[in-house]
Structure formats: structure tokens, C-alpha cells
N, C-alpha and C positions, 0 to 999 in steps of 0.2 A: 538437528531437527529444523525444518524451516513452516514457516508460517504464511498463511493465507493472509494476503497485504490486504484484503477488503473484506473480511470476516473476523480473521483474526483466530480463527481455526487452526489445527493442524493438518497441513497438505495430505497426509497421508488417511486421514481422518473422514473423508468422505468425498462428494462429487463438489465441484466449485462450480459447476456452469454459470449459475449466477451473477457468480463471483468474478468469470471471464466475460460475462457481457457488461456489466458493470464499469470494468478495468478500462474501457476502450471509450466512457464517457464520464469519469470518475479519476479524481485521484486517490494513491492508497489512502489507506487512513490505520494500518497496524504496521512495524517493522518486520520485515519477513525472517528477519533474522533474532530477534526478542519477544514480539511480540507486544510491545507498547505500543501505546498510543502514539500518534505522529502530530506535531504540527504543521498543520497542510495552507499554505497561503495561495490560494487560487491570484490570477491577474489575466489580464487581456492575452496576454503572450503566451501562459502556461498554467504550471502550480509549480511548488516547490515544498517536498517533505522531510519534516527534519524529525531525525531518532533521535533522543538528549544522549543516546551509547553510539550509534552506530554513523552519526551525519547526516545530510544532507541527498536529495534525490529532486532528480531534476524532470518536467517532463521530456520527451521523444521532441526530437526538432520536427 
């Protein structure tokens, strides 16, 4: 089952459009794969999301 990284939904679970206009000026803020909360450290250069299960997510170069 994978999860909505900016709602925290299930993908299967409804429309996300939101959720994909968001994505493109946002970083996630849920695991898409647990579903927890993320520690997200935004910086000049990017952000950086960390699962405490799953690791680390970098933004898009």
C-alpha cells in the first residue's frame, strides 16, 4: 500500500490533485511507504526527508 507523501492519505483513496500541485512547491511531509511523519529540513539548495524506517529523500537536482 503506498501513501500520499503530502496528505498522508491512501493513493488509492481519493483524487490528490492538490496534493500534486503542492509536490512541485513543497516538500513531502508523510513516508509514502509508512506513512509517518517526515523530518523535512528545507535549505537554500533544496530539502532533505528523513523516515526514522525507511531513510533519507533528497530533493530533484
Amino acid at each position: 500500500m503506498m501513501f500520499c507523501d503530502h496528505c498522508g492519505e491512501r493513493l488509492d483513496s481519493g483524487v490528490h490533485t492538490e496534493c500534486e500541485k503542492r509536490r512541485t512547491l513543497e516538500p513531502p511531509r508523510y513516508c509514502p511507504q509508512c506513512r509517518r511523519r517526515m523530518k523535512v529540513q528545507v535549505t537554500p539548495r533544496g530539502w532533505t526527508a528523513t523516515c526514522s524506517r525507511h531513510g533519507e529523500t533528497d530533493s530533484p537536482s
